[in-house]
N, C-alpha and C positions, 0 to 999 in steps of 0.2 A: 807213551811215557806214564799217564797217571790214568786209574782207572774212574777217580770221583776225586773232589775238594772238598772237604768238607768246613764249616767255621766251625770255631770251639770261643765260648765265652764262657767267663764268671757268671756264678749267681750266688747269693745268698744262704737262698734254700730252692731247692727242687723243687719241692715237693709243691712250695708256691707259685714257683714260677711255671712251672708243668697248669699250674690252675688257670695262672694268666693266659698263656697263650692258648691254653683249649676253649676259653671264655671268648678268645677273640677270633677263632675257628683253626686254629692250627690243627695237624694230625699228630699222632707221634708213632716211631718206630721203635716198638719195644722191643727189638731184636739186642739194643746197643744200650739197655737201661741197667741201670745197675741203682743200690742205693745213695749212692754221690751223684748220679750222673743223668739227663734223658735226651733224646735224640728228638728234634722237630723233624719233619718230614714236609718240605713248602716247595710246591707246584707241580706241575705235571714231571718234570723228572726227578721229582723227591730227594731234590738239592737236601742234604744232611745241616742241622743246625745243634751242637752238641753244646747243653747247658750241665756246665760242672760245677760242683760248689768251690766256692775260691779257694780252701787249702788244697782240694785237690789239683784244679786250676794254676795255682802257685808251682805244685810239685812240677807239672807237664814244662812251666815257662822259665821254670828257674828265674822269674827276675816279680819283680813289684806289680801288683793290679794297678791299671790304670784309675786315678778317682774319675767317675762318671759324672760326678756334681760341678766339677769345675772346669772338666777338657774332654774330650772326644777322640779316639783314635781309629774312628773308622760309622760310615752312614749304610745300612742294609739296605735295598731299597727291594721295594714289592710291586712286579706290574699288576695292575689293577686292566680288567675287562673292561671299565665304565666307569662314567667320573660319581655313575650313583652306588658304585663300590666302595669309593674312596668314601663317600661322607657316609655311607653304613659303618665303615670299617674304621673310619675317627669314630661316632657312637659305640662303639666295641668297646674299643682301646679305653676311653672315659670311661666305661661302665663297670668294665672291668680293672678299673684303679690304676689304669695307666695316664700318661699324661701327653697330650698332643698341646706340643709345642709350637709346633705352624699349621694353624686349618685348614681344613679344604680351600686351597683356590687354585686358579688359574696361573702358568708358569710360564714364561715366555712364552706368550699364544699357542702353543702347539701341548702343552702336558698341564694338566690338574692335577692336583697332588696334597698330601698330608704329610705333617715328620710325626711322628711319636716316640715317647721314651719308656721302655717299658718296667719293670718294676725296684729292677737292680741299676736304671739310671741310661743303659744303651741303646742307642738314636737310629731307628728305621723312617722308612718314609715309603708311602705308598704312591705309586704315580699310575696314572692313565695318562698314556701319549698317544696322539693322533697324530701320526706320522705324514699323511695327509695336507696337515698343516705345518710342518719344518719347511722356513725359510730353505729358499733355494739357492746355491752360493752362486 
């Protein structure tokens, strides 16, 4: 049926946002770049993350941007190898002007984990699970 997913979010500015997440180790796919548009490139199967500037963005959705400041309509989350990824990768997100919202801790015994929000206000979270430790039903 489908050969990839891709997500598509608003931004700003590119040109910004392309700074953010290369500050906080993203890759990017300049195959799908344009100058509205850039393509993150996140994990070994270089899951597609398309950051468009919001009139373009508007055009694609026909309907209203969500505001970021006041509601949420969706949480990315990032597996993490190790929970000393997680707290490297909250010091990223800070450094690079982003804002982590919930810090590194521990999640229901079994996952460690971070949320951050990155510059245009959209809520990821970084987890290490130790599958290991998932209660057993």
């Amino acid at each position: 049926m489908t050969k990839q997913i891709w997500l598509n979010l608003p931004v700003k500015e590119v040109a910004r946002s392309k700074e953010f997440f290369a500050k906080i180790g993203f890759s990017f796919n300049e195959q799908y770049a344009t100058p509205q548009s850039t393509c993150l490139s996140v994990g070994a199967s270089n899951f597609a993350v398309m950051l468009f500037e919001e009139s373009m963005f508007e055009g694609f959705v026909q309907n209203k941007i969500t505001d970021t400041q006041s509601s949420s309509e969706l949480l990315i989350s990032i597996d993490a190898e190790s929970r000393e990824e997680v707290d490297e990768f909250a010091k990223k997100v800070e450094e690079a002007g982003g804002t982590v919202f919930a810090k590194p801790a521990e999640i229901q015994g079994w996952m460690y984990g971070c949320g951050f929000a990155d510059l245009d206000g959209h809520r990821w979270n970084m987890l290490y699970m130790d599958f290991s430790k998932v209660p057993k039903q």
